[in-house]
C-alpha positions in Angstrom: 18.5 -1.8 19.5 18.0 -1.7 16.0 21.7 -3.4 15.6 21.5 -5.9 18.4 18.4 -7.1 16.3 19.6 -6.9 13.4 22.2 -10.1 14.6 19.6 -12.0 16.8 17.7 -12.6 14.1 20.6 -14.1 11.7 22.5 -15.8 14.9 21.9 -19.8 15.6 23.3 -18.3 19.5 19.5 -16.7 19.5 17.9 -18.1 22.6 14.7 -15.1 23.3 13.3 -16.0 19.4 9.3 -15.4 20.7 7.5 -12.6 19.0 7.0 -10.8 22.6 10.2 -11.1 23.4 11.4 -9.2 19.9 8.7 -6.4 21.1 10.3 -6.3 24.2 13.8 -6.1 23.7 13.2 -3.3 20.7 10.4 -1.1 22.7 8.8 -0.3 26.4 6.2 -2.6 26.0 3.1 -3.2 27.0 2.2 1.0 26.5 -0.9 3.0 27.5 -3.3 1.6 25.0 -1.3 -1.8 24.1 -1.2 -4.7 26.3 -1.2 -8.5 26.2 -3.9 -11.0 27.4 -1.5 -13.9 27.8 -0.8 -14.8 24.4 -3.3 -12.2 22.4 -3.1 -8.6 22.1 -5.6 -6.0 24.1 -6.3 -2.1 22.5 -7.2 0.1 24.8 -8.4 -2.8 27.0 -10.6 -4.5 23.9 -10.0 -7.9 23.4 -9.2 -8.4 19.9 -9.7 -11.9 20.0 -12.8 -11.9 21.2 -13.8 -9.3 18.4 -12.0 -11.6 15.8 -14.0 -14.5 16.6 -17.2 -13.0 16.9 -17.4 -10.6 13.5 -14.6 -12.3 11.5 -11.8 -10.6 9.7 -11.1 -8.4 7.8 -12.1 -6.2 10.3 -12.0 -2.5 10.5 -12.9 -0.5 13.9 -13.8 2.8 15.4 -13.0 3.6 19.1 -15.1 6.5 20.1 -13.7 7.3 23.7 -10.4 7.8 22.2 -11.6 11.0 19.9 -12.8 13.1 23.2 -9.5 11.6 25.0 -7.6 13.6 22.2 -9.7 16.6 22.6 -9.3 16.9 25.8 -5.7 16.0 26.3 -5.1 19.2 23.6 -7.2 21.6 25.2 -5.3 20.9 28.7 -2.2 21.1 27.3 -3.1 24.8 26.3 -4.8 25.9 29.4 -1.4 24.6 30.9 1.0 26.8 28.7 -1.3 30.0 28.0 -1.2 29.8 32.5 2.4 29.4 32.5 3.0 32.4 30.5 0.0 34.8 31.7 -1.6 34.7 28.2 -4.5 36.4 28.2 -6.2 35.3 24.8 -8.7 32.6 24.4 -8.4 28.8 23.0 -10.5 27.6 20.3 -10.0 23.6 19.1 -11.3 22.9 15.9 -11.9 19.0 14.3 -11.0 19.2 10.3 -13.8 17.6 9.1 -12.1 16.4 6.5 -10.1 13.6 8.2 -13.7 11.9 8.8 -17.0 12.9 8.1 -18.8 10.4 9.5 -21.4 11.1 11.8 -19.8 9.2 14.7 -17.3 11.1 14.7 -18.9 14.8 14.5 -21.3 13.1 17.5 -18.1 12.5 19.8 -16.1 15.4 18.4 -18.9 17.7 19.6 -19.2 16.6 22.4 -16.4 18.7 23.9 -17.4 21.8 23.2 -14.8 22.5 19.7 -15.7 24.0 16.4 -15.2 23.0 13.0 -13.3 23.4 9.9 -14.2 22.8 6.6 -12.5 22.4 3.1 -15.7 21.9 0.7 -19.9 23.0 -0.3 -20.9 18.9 1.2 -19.2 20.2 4.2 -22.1 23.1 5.2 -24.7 20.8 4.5 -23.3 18.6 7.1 -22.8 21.6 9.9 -26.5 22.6 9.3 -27.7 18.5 9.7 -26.1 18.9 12.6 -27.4 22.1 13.8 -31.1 20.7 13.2 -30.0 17.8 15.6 -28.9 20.3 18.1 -25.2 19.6 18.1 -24.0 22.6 16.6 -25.1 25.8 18.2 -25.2 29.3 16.7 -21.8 29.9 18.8 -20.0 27.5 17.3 -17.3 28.5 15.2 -17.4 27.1 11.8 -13.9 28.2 9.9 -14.7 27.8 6.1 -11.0 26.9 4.3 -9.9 25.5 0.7 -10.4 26.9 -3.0 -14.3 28.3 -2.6 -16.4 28.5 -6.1 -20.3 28.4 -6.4 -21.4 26.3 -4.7 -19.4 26.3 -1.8 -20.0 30.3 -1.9 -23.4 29.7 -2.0 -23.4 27.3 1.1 -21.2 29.9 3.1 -23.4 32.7 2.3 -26.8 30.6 3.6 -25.0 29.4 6.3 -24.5 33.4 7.5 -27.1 34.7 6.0 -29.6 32.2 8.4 -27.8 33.5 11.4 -24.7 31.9 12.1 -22.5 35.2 12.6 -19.1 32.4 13.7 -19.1 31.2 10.3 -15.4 32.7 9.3 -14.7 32.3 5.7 -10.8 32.5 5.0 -9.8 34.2 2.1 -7.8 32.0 0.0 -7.5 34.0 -3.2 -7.9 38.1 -4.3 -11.4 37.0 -6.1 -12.8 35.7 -3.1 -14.0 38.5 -1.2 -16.1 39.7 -4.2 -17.6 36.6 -5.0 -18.7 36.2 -1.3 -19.9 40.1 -1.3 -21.8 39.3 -4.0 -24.3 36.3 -2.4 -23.6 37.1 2.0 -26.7 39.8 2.9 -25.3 40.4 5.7 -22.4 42.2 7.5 -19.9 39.2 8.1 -16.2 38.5 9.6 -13.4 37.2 7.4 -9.8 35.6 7.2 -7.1 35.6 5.7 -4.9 32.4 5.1 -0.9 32.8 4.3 0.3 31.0 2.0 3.2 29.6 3.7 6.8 28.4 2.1 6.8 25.0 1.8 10.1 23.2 3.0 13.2 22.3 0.9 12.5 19.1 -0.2 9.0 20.2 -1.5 8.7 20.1 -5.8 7.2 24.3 -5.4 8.2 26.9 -2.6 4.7 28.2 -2.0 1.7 26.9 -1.1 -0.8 27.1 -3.5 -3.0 28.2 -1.0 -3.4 31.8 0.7 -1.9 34.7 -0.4 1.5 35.3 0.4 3.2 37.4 2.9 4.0 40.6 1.4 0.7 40.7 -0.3 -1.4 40.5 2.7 -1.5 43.9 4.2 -1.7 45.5 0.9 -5.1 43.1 0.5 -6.3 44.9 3.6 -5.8 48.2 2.7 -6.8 48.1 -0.6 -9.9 45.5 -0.4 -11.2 45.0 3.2 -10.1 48.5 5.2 -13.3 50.5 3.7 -15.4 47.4 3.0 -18.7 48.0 5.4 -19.6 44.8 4.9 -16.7 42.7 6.3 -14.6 42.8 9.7 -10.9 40.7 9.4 -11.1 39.1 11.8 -8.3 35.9 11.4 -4.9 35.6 9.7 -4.8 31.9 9.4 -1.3 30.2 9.1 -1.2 26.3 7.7 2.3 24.4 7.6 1.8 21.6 5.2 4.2 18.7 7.2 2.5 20.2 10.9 3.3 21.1 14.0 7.2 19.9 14.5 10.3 20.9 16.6 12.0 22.1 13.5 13.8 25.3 12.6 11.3 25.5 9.3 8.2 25.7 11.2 9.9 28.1 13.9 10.9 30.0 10.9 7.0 30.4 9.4 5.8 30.5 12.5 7.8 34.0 13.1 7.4 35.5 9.8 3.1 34.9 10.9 3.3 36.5 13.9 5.0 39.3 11.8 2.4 40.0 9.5 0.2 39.4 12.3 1.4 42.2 14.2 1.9 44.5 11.1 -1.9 44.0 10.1 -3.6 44.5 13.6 -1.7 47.6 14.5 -3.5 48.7 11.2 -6.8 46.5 12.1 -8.9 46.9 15.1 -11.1 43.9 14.7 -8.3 41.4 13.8 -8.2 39.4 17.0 -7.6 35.8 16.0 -4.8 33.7 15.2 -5.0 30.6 13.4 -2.1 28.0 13.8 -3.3 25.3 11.3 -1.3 22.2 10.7 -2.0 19.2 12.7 -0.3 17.4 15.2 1.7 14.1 14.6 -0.2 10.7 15.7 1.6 7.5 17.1 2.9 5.9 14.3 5.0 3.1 16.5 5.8 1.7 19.5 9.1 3.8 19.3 6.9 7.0 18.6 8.1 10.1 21.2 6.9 13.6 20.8 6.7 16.6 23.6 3.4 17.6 23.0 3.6 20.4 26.0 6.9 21.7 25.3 5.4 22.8 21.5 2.4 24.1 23.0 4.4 26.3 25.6 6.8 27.3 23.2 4.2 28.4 20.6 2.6 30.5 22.9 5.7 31.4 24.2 7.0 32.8 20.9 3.7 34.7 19.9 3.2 36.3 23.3 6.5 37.7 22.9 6.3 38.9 19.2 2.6 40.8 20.4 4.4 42.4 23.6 7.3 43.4 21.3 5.5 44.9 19.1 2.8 46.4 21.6 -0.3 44.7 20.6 -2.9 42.2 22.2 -2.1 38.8 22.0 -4.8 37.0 19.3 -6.8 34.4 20.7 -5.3 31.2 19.4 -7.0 28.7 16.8 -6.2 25.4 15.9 -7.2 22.5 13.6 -6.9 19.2 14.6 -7.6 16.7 12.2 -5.5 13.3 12.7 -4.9 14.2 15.7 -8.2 14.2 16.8 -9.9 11.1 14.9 -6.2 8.9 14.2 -5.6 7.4 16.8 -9.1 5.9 17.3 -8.6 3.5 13.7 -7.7 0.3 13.4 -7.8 -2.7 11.0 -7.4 -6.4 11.2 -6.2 -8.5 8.6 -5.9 -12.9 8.8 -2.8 -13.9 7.1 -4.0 -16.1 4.8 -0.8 -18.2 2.8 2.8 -17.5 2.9 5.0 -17.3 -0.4 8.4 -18.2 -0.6 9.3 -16.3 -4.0 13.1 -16.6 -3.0 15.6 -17.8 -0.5 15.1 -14.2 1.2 11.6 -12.9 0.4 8.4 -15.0 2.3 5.2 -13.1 1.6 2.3 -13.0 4.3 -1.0 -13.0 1.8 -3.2 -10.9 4.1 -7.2 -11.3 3.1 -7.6 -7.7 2.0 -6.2 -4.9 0.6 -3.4 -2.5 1.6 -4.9 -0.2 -1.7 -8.4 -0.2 -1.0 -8.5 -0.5 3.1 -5.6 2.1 3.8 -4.7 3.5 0.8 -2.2 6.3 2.3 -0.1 2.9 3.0 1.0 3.0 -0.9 -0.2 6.7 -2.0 2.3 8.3 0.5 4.3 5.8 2.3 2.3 6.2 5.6 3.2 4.3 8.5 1.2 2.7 11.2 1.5 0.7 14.2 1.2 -3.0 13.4 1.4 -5.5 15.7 0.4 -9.3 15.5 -2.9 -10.0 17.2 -2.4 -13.5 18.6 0.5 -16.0 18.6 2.9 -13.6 20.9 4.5 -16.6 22.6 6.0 -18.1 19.3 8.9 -17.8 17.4 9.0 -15.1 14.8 10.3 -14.3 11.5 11.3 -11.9 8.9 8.3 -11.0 6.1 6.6 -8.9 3.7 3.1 -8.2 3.5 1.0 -8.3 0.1 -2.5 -7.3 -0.6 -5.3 -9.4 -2.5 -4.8 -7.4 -6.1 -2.7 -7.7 -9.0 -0.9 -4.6 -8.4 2.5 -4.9 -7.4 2.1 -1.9 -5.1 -0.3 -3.5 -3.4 1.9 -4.8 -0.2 3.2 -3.2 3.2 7.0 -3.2 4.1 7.6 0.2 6.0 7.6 -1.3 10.0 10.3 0.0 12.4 12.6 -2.6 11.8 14.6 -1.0 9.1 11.9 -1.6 6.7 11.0 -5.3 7.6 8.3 -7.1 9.0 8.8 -9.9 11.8 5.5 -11.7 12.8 5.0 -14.8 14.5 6.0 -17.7 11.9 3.1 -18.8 9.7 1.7 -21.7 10.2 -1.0 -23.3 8.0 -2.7 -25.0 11.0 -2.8 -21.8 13.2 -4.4 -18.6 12.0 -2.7 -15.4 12.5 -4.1 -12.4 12.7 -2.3 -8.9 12.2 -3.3 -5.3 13.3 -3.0 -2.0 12.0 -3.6 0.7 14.4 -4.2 4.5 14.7 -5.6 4.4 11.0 -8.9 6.5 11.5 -8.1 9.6 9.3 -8.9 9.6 5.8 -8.4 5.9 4.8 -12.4 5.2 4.4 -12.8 9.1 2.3 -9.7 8.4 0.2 -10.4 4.6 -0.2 -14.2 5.6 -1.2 -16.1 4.1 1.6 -19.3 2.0 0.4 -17.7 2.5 -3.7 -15.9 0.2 -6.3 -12.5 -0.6 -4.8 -9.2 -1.9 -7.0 -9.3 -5.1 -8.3 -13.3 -5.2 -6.4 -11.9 -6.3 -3.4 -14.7 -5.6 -1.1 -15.2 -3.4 1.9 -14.6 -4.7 5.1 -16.7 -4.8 7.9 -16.7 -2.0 10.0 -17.9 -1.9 13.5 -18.0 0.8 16.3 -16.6 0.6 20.0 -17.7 2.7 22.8 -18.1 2.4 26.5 -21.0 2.9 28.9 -21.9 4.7 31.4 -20.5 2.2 34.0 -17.2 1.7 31.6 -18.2 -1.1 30.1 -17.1 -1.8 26.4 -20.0 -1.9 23.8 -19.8 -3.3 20.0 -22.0 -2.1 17.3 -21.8 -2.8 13.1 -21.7 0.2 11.4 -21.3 -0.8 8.3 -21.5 -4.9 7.0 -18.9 -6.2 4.3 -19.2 -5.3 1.2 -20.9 -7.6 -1.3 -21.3 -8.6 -4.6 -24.7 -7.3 -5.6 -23.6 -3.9 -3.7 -20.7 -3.3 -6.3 -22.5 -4.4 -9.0 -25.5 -2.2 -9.0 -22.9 0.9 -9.0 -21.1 -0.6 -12.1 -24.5 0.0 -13.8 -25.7 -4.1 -14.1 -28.6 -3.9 -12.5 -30.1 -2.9 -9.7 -29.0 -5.5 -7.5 -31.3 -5.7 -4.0 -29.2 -6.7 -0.7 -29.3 -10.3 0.1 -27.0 -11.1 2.8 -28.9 -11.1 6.0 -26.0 -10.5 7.9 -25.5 -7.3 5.8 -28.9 -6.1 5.4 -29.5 -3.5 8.5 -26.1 -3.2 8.8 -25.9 -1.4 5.5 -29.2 0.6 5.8 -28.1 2.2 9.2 -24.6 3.6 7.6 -26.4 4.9 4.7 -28.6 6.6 7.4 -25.9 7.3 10.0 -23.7 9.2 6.8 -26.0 10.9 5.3 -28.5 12.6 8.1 
């Protein structure tokens, strides 16, 4: 397809030159959550448009239903495989908290009945906000992960020491234990996270998190097997790139279940496996990934290893993090000029930022969907996209077509509008939501999408675009009062909605 393209475009023979027909010819289109409105793009049945003209752009979004849709889709997908194979442990699904913290998404997250992970001290003092609003319970599994020092210690140990016996600190390092011995009053359960090899192409060949896999069941034996106040009762096993058909993670995922088997032959109260490392997200219309076949093979493979070895099967663990809050993002940019620096390069100005807006765009490469939002029934042709700042790596080339861009042609009489989609984990925490961006290009708008109890689709502004007093008064001139009235609750209620 890619070929055929390729020639259309450069061929005077080209008759089908509209932007849907490129879409069509190159993809199945329209998909589950992308479809047209005659000549305008619909997400998940939200009218863009409509969204566009009513709050402006730049524009960033939140679907909610999407996040529970995720959740939900997972967890069947599990109940599916551990029936096909007669698996007799229990399914846990944890959100990472550190793809989002935002309150609206802990609300929707939570309610499906998951646990959490965290990776930091901030993190605790969200789980016990949210176990004063009643939506965390004393049940709920909270996995404590990353490099732990004082104050994160400190948080763990109230957090258990006030009652919540499914807090489940993972060991990351030998000093850990003590450190946590030393402020928990309690008798408390522990993990224990592997530090995995990292693949090929990777600058190290260990994770620098964990402790590695020889090292593991001489940690037991020598600093938990006589401890009275500690039970293991987790191995935790992270792959760095995720969950993928690949004979690197099949190869990790065995030496695991090896140590796994190893330690709870030795380990009564180990009972828990956890198979960190996310799932991939939709990352374009050509995007194809057998979510059920990994599932069923994973459990597959560890049911196996256990009844080889003559052991229980561990109740299963995972942490879902893009998966679970990805796919609900979006952003929408208006083209604003188009720059013919050569006879080959014409650069779409969009009226934002690709560094400040979604930052893993440039930091990493990152792909997203993007789509145009209107102008589907016009011819189309071949662009780049550059931010607002003076920084040359402020721009967005990496689409499907062999790393190029075709949009509807600009026209300076006819707005176009362009869409980024399945960007809700960590582009607002990386970008520094409500801080100084690059270049101060301000924060846009940010609004949050749900649907009622009859199905209907609702609207409401978290957050309002940034503004010039806002970014002053953090760059220390002044203490700059909010003026713009279209700001001014807007603002107050995500400062509330974050921080509670």
């Amino acid at each position: 397809a890619y070929d055929i393209l390729s020639g259309l475009v450069g061929s005077e023979m080209c008759i089908r030159d509209r932007y849907i027909d490129l879409i069509d010819q190159s993809f199945y289109f329209p998909q589950e959550e992308f479809k047209l409105n005659k000549n305008n793009l619909e997400f998940h049945g939200i009218d863009l448009m409509k969204l566009i003209l009513e709050y402006g752009a730049p524009l960033k979004f939140t679907y909610l239903p999407k996040i529970s849709d995720n959740i939900n889709r997972a967890k069947e997908w599990f109940r599916v495989a551990m029936k096909e194979h007669n698996y007799k442990g229990k399914y846990h699904y944890c959100y990472c908290t550190k793809s989002s913290h935002f309150q609206y998404v802990l609300h929707e997250a939570l309610k499906n009945d998951i646990h959490i992970e965290t990776s930091s001290a901030f993190d605790i003092d969200i789980v016990e906000s949210l176990k004063e609003q009643g939506k965390i319970k004393n049940d709920t599994f909270v996995i404590c992960n990353g490099f732990k020092r004082d104050q994160y210690l400190e948080n763990i140990a109230r957090l258990i020491n006030n009652g919540h016996e499914n807090c489940i600190p993972v060991i990351d390092n030998y000093e850990e234990l003590n450190l946590l011995g030393d402020v928990v009053t309690k008798k408390y359960n522990i993990g224990i996270r592997i530090a995995s090899e990292e693949e090929p192409k990777f600058e190290f060949y260990t994770s620098r998190l964990g402790i590695g896999y020889k090292n593991i069941v001489p940690f037991y034996n020598n600093q938990i097997k006589d401890n009275p106040q500690v039970n293991l009762k987790m191995l935790h096993f992270f792959i760095n790139t995720g969950i993928r058909d690949t004979a690197y993670y099949w190869n990790e995922l065995v030496k695991c279940l090896k140590v796994y088997v190893s330690l709870k032959k030795i380990c009564p109260t180990l009972d828990s496996l956890n198979i960190g490392g996310g799932f991939p997200i939709k990352n374009s219309l050509a995007f194809e990934y057998d979510y059920q076949y990994m599932i069923s093979e994973i459990i597959n493979q560890i049911k196996q290893v256990c009844d080889e070895a003559d052991v229980p099967v561990p109740n299963i663990f995972t942490e879902f993090g893009s998966f679970t809050v990805g796919e609900s993002g979006g952003a929408i940019y208006e083209v604003l000029y188009q720059k013919q620096q050569n006879d080959r390069e014409k650069w779409n100005m969009i009226n934002s930022s690709f560094i400040t807006t979604m930052p893993d765009t440039w930091a990493i490469n990152k792909r997203f969907v993007m789509l145009a939002v209107n102008r589907w029934n016009e011819e189309y042709e071949r662009v780049l996209l550059g931010g607002l700042t003076c920084d040359s790596d402020d721009y967005y080339n990496s689409e499907q077509h062999m790393n190029a861009i075709y949009l509807p042609k600009y026209k300076k009489d006819k707005p176009l509008y362009i869409g980024f989609f399945n960007t809700g984990a960590y582009q607002e925490t990386i970008g520094g939501f409500g801080g100084l961006h690059h270049c101060l290009i301000p924060q846009p708008k940010h609004l949050l999408i749900d649907k009622d109890e009859e199905g209907n689709i609702t609207t409401s502004v978290f957050s309002g675009q940034q503004t010039s007093e806002q970014m002053l008064s953090l760059l220390g001139y002044g203490n700059a009062q909010q003026t713009d009235n279209n700001n001014k609750s807007t603002t107050n209620f995500a400062s509330k909605a974050y921080f509670l």
